[in-house]
C-alpha positions as a Markdown table, in Angstrom:
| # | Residue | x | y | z |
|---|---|---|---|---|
| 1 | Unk | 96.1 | 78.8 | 110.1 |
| 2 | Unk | 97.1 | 80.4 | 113.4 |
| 3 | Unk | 95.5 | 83.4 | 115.1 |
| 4 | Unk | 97.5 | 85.9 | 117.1 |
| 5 | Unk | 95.6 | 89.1 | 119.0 |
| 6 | Unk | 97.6 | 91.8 | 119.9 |
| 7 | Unk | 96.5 | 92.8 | 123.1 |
| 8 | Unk | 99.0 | 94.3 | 125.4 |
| 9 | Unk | 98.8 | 98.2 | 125.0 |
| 10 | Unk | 97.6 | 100.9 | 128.1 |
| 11 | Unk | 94.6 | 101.7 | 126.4 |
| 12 | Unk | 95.1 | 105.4 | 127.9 |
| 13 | Unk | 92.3 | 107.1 | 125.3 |
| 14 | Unk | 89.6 | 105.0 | 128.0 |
| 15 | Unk | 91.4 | 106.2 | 131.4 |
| 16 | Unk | 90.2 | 105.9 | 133.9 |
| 17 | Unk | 88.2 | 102.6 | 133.2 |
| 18 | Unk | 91.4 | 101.1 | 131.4 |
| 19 | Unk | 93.0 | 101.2 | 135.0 |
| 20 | Unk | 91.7 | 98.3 | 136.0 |
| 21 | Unk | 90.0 | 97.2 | 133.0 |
| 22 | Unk | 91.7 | 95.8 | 129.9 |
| 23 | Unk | 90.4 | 97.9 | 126.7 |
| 24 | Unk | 89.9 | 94.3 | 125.1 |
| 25 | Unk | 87.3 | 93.5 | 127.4 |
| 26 | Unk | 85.1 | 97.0 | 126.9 |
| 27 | Unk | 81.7 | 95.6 | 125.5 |
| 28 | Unk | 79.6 | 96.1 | 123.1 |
| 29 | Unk | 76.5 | 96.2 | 125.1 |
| 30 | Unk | 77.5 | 93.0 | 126.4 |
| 31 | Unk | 79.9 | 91.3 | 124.5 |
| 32 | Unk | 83.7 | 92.5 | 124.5 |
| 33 | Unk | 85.6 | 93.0 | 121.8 |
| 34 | Unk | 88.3 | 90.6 | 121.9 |
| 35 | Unk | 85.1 | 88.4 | 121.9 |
| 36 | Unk | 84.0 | 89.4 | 118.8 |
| 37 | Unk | 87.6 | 88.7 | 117.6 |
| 38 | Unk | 87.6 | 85.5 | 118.7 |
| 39 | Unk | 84.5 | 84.5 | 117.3 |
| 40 | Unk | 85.7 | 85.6 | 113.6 |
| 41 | Unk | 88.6 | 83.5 | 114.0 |
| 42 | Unk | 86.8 | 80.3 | 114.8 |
| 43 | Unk | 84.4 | 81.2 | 112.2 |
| 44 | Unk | 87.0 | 81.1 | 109.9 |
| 45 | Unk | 89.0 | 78.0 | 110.6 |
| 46 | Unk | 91.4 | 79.1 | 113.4 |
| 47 | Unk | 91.5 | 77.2 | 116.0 |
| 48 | Unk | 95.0 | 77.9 | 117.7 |
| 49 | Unk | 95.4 | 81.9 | 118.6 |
| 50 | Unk | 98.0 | 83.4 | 120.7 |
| 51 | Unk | 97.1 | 86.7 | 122.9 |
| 52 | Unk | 99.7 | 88.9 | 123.2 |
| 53 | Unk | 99.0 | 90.2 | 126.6 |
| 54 | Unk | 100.6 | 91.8 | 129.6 |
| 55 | Unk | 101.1 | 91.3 | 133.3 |
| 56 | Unk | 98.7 | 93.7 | 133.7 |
| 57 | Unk | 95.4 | 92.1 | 132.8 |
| 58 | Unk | 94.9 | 89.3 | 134.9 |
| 59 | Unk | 91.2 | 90.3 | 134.2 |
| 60 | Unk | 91.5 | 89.3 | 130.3 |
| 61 | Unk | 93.1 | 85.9 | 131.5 |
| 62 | Unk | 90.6 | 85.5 | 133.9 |
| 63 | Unk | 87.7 | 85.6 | 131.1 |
| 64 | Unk | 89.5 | 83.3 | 128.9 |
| 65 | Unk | 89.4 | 80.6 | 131.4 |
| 66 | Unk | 86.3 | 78.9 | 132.9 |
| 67 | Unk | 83.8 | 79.9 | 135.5 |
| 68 | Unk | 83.0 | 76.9 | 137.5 |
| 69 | Unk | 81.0 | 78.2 | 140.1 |
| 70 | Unk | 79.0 | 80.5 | 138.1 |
| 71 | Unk | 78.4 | 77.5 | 135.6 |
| 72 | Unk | 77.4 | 75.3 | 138.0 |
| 73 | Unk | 74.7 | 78.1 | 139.6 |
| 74 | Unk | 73.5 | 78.5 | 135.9 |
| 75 | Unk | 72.9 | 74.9 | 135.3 |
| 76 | Unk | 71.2 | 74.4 | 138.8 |
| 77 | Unk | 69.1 | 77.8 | 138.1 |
| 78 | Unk | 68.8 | 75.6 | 134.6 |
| 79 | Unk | 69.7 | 79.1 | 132.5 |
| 80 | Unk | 71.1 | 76.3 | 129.4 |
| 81 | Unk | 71.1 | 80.0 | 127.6 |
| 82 | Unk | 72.9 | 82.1 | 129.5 |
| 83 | Unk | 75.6 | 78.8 | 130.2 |
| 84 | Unk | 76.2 | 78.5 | 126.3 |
| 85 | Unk | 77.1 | 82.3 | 126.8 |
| 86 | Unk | 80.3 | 82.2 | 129.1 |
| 87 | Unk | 81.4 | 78.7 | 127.0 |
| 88 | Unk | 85.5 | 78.8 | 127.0 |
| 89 | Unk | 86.2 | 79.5 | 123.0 |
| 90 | Unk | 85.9 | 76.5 | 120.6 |
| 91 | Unk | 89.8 | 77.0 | 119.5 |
| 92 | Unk | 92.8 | 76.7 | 121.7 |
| 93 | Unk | 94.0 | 80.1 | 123.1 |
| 94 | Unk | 97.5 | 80.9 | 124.7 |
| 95 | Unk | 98.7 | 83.9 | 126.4 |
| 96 | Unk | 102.2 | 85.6 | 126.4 |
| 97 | Unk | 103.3 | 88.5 | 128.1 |
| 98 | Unk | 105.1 | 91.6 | 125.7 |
| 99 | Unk | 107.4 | 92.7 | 129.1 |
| 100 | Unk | 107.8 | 96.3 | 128.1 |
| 101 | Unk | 105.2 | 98.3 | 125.7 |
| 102 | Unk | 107.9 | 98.4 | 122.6 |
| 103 | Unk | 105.4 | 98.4 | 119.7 |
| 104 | Unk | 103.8 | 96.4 | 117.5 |
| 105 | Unk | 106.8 | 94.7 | 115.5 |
| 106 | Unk | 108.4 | 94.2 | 119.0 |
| 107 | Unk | 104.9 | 92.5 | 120.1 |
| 108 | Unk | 104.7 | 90.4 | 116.8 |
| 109 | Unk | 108.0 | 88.7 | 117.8 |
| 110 | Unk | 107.1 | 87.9 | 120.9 |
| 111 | Unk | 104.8 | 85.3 | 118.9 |
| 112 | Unk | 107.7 | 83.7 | 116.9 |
| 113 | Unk | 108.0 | 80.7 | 118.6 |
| 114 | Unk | 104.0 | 79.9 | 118.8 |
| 115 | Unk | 103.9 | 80.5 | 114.8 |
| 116 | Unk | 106.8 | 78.7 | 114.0 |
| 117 | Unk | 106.7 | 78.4 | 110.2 |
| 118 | Unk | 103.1 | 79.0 | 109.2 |
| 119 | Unk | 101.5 | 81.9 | 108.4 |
| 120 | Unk | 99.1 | 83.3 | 110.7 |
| 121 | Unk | 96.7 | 86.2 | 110.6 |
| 122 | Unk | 97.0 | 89.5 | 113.1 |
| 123 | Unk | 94.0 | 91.4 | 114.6 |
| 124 | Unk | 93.8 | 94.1 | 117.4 |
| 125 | Unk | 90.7 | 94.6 | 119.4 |
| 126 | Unk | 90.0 | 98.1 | 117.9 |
| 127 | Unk | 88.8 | 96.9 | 114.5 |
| 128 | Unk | 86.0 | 95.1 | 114.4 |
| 129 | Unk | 84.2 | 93.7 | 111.1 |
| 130 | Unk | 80.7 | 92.1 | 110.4 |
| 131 | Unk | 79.8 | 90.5 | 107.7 |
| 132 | Unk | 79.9 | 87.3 | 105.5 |
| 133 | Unk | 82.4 | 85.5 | 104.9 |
| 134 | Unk | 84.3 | 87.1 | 108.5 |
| 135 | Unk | 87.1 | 89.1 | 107.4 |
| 136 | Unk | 89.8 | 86.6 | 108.7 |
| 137 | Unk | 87.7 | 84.1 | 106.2 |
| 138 | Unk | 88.6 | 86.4 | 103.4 |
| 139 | Unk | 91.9 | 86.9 | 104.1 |
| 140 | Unk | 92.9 | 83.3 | 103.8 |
| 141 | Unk | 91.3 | 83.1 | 100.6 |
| 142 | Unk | 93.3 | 86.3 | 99.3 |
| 143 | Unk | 96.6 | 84.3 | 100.6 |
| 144 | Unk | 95.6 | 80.7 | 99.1 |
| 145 | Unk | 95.1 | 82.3 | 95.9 |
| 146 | Unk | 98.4 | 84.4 | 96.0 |
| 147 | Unk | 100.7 | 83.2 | 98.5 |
| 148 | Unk | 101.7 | 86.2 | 100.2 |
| 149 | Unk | 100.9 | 88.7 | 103.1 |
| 150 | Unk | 97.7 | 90.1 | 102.8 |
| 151 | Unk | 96.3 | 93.4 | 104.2 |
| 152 | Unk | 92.8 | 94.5 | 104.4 |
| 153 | Unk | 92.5 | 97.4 | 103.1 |
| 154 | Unk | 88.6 | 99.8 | 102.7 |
| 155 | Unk | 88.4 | 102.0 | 99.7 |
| 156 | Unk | 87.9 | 105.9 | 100.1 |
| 157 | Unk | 87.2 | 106.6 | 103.6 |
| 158 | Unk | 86.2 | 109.9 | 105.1 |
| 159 | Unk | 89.6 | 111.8 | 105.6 |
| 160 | Unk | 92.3 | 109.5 | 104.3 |
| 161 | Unk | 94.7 | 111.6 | 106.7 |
| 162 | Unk | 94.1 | 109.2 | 109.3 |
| 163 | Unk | 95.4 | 106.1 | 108.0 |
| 164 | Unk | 97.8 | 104.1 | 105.9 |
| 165 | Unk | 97.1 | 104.9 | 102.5 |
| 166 | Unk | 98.4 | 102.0 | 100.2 |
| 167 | Unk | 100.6 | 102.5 | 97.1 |
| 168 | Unk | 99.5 | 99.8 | 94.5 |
| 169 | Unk | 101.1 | 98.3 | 92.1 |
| 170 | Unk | 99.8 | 98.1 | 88.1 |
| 171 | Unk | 98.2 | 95.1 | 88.7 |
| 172 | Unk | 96.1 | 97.1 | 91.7 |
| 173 | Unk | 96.5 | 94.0 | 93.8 |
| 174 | Unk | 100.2 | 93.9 | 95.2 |
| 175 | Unk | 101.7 | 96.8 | 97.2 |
| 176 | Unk | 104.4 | 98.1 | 96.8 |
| 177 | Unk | 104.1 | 100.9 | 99.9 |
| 178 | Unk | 102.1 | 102.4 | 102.5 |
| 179 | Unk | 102.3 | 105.7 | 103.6 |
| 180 | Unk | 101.2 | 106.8 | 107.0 |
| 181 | Unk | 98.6 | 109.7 | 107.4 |
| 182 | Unk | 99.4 | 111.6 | 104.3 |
| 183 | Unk | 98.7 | 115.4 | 103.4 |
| 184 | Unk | 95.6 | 115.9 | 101.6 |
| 185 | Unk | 96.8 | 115.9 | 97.9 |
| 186 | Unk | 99.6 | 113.7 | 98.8 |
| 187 | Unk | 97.4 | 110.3 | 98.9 |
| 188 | Unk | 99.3 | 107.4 | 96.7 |
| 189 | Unk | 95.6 | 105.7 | 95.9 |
| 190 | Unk | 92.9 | 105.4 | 97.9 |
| 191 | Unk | 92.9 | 102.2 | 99.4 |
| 192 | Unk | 93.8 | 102.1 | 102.8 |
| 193 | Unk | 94.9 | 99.8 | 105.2 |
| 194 | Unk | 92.8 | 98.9 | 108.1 |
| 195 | Unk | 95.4 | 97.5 | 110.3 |
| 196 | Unk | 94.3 | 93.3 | 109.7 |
| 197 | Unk | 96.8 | 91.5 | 107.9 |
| 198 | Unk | 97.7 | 88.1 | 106.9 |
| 199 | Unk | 101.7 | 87.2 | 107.7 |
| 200 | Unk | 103.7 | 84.7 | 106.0 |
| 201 | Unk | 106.6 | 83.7 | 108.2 |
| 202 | Unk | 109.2 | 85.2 | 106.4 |
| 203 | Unk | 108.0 | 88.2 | 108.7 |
| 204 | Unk | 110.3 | 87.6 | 111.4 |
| 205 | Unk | 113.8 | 87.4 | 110.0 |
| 206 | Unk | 112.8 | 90.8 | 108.5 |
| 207 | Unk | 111.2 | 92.1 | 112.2 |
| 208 | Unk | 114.6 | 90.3 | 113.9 |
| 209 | Unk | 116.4 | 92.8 | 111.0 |
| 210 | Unk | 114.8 | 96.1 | 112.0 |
| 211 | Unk | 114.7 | 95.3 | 116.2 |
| 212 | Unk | 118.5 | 94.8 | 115.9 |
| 213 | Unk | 118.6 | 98.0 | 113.9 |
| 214 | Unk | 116.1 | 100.3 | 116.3 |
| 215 | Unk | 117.6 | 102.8 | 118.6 |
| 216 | Unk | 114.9 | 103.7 | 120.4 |
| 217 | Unk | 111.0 | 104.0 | 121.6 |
| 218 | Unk | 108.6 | 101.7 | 120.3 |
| 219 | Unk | 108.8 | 99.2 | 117.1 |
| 220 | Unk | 106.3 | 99.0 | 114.3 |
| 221 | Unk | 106.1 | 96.1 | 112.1 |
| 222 | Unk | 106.5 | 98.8 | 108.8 |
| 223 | Unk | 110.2 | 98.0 | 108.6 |
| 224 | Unk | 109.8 | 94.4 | 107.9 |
| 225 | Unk | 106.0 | 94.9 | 105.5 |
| 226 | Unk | 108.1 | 97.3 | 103.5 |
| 227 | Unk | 111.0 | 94.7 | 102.9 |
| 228 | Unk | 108.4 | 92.7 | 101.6 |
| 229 | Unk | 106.9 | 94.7 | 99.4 |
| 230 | Unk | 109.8 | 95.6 | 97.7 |
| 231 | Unk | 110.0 | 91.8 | 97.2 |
| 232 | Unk | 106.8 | 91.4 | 95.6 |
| 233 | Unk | 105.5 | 89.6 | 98.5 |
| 234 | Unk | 102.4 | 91.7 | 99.5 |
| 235 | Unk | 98.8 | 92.0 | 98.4 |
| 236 | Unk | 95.6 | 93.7 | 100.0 |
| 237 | Unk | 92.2 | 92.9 | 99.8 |
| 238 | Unk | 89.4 | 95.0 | 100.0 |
| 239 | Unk | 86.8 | 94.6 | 102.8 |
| 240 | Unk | 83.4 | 93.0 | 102.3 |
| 241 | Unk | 81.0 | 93.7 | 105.6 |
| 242 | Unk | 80.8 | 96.4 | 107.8 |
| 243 | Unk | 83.8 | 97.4 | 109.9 |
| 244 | Unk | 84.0 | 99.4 | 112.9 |
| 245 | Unk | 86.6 | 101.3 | 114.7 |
| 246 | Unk | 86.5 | 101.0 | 118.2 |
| 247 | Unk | 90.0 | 102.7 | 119.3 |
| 248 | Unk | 88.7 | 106.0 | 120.3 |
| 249 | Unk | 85.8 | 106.9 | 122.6 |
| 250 | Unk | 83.7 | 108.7 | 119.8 |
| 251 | Unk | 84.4 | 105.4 | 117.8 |
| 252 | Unk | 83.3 | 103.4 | 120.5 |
| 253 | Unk | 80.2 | 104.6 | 121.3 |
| 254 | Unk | 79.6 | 104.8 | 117.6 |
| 255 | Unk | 80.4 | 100.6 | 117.6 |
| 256 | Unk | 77.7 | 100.2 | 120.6 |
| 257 | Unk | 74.8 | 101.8 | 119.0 |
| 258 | Unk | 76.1 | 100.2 | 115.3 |
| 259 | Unk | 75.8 | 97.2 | 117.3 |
| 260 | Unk | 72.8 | 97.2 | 118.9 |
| 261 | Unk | 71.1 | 98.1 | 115.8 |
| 262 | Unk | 72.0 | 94.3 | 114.6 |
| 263 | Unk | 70.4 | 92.7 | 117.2 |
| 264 | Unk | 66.6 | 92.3 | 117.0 |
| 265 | Unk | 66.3 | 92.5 | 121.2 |
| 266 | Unk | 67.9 | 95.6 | 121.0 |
| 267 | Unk | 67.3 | 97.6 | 117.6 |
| 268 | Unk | 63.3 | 98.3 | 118.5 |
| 269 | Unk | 64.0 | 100.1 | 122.0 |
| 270 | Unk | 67.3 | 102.0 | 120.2 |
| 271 | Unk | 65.0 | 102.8 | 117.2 |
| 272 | Unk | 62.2 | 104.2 | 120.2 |
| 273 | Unk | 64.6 | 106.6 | 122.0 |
| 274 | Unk | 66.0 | 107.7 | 118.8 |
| 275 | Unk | 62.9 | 109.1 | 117.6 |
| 276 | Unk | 61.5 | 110.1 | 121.2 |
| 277 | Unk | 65.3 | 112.5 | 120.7 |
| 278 | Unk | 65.0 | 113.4 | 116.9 |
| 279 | Unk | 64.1 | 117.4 | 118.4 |
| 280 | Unk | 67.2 | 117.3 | 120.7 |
| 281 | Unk | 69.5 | 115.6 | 117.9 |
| 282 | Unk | 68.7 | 118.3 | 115.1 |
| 283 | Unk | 68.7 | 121.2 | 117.6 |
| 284 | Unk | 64.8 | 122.1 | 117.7 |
């Protein structure tokens, strides 16, 4: 199974940081987030992923690739800890540029000739997931027992209005549409999808289909899910672990403080502050 990350967008909701900072490499206290993505990956058996990048984040090439000097200073200093923290990742990772910000469906073809004909698994930066098995894990296991695409999907979220709310089949495991931020009342199910998904490679004829066919602005991969659902050829599965949005400043300082409260170095001093605060937070 092959991995692609789909990492090429402005990031304009974290301006000015995003400038000169790729939103992928943001951290989690100190971990970035296409770290975290990385990590599930190899967790789960990937160990080829392609980063759909662009020219301009040299800094997100940069961390992919080794340190030398600063490993060599952490040896010396003998810091074995700190060394096995800037490790290049256990899988191999390639890097393509999307040369103009078309979309997603436009970005997802840019990976055609690294997939070839396998199917491969599609994550962007903003979701995050924790939990066991890693999401990507449970993913593959949806598609080995079903043979087709696979979206994650979380079940009755605050204000369905902001995602793509899944129309399921009778069986309540194929889909047979999604419909973007509906009207309250409007909701087909809800199930939604959280923007993960598993590809067969009979996505890209279908992609090639609706790129030919687009007049304009940027290109979503809906065209070519829709054509096939209508085959049959789609499933979701719904999330085990704790996911966490990150695409959205409120969201991402939500995902810090989420995250911090995992890690036993920092949950005590969070846990601290938070109760030296509780006045301020309730208003007394």
């Amino acid at each position: 199974m092959k991995g692609v990350i789909v990492a090429a967008g402005y990031g304009t909701r974290f301006l000015p940081a995003t400038k000169t900072v790729p939103k992928e490499l943001l951290p989690l206290v100190d971990t970035p987030s296409l770290q975290f993505i990385i990590d599930e990956f190899t967790a789960s058996g990937v160990d080829e992923i392609l980063v759909i990048s662009s020219r301009r984040k040299k800094a997100l090439e940069d961390y992919l690739d080794r340190e030398i000097e600063l490993e060599l200073a952490l040896e010396r200093a003998g810091k074995r800890d700190l060394l096995a923290r800037i490790a290049p990742p256990r899988a191999h990772v390639f890097i393509v540029h999307q040369q103009e910000m078309r979309g997603t469906g436009h970005a997802l073809l840019c990976a055609r000739p690294f997939i070839g004909d396998e199917p491969f698994v599609v994550a962007y930066p903003d979701d995050l997931h924790f939990g066991n098995p890693p999401l990507t894990a449970q993913l593959i296991r949806t598609y080995r027992e079903t043979g087709c695409c696979v979206l994650a999907s979380i079940h009755d979220p605050p204000d369905l209005s902001r995602y793509g709310v899944l129309k399921l089949a009778q069986d309540g495991i194929h889909v047979e549409d999604m419909v973007e931020k509906p009207a309250p009342g409007t909701e087909p199910s809800r199930e939604v999808s959280i923007g993960r998904y598993l590809f067969t490679p009979d996505v890209f004829p279908l992609l090639e289909e609706g790129w030919k066919a687009h007049t304009g602005g940027e290109y979503y991969h809906l065209y070519a899910l829709r054509r096939l659902m209508a085959q049959g050829k789609v499933v979701h599965t719904r999330v085990e672990g704790k996911r966490i949005d990150t695409g959205e400043p409120s969201g991402y300082l939500e995902a810090i403080l989420e995250y911090a409260l995992t890690r036993d170095d920092l949950r005590v001093p969070l846990e601290r502050w938070i109760s030296r605060h509780v006045g301020f937070f309730d208003g007394t």
